[in-house]
C-alpha positions, 0 to 999 in steps of 0.5 A: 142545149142540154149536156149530153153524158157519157154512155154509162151514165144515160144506161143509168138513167134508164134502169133508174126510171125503168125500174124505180120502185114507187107507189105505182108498182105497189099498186100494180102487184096488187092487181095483177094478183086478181084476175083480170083486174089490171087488164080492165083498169088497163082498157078503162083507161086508168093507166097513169097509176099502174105499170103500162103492161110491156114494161111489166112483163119486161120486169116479170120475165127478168126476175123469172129468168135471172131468179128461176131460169132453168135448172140443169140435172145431175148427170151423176143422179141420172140416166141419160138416153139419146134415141134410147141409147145410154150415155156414160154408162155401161147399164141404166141405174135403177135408182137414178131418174131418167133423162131421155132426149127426143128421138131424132130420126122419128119425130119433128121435134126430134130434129128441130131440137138437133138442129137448134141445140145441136151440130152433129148428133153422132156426137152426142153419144161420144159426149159426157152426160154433163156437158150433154145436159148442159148444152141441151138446157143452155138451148133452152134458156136460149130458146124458151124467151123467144118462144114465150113472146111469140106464144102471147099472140096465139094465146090471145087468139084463142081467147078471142076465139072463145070469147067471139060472141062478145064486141072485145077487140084482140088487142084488149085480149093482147093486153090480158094475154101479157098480163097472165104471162107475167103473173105466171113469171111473177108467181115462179118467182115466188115458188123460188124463194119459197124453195130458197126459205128451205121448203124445198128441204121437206120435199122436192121443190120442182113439186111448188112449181108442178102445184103453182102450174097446174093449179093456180094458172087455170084458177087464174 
């Protein structure tokens, strides 16, 4: 029978094999950078020299969240409004970017925002600007990997939807639809360490993440 070992050491025997780089993962970049192509090598049945695509966007979506996450704002360089009421300041400077959160009362998303990120929305307007952009940014980070999950189902539904005429099964745009989330994760990464190398020094680094949204994904 076969020794077992401590705990630690089976988590590491996990990592290593989970994210052991070898010739596989090489090849895997490099297809996942064409459209479609990993899919298709995917559903030809090539499997054994690529990256199954859960375990790639496990590892796209881990890079992405440690690397990029979600950046908070300055509430020093800030407006911040709640229902269009200043908070932490006498009156809005004209200077400063503005940060409003939804309206609570008049919209859906208003209160579906209030009752997952917050408890009492009285005492938001009590709050300081900081720590209200921090909680509110910490929902997101706590929010958004659930909510992309969840969006890869709806997502290979429309592609199904558009592509109806074809003899393609749903799972097969499943496989696609993982595929381009994790070179969406993959390609914020990158925009990152360009903002890192000092091009965001030239100008605001959110403008790569706007360019490589709209841009490169409908490309793709």
């Amino acid at each position: 029978m076969e020794k077992r070992g401590p705990l630690f050491g089976l988590l590491g025997d996990f990592f290593s094999e989970f994210f052991s780089l070898d010739g596989r993962h090489l090849r895997t970049a490099l297809k996942l950078a064409i459209p479609g192509k990993l899919t298709e090598l995917y559903l030809e049945g090539k499997r054994a020299s690529h990256i199954p695509p859960v375990r790639v966007y496990f590892v796209a979506s881990l890079l992405f969240f440690l690397l990029v996450g979600i950046p908070t704002p300055d509430a020093s360089g800030t407006n911040v409004y709640v229902n269009d009421v200043l908070i932490g300041r006498e009156e809005p400077d004209p200077k400063l970017t503005q940060f409003q959160l939804l309206n609570f009362e008049d919209s859906r998303t208003g209160r579906w925002v209030q009752r997952t990120f917050f408890t009492n929305v009285d005492q938001l307007y009590e709050m300081d600007p900081q720590d209200l952009l921090d909680a509110f940014f910490r929902g997101l980070e706590r929010t958004i990997p659930t909510a992309l999950i969840l969006f890869l189902p709806g997502l290979a539904l429309a592609l199904k939807l558009l592509d109806v005429r074809r003899k393609v099964l749903y799972v097969d745009h499943l496989v696609f639809a993982v595929h381009v989330q994790s070179f969406m994760f993959v390609m914020f990464v990158i925009v990152r360490l360009v903002n890192l190398a000092g091009l965001d020094n030239l100008y605001p680094g959110w403008v790569n993440y706007i360019a490589a949204f709209f841009l490169v994904m409908p490309l793709y």
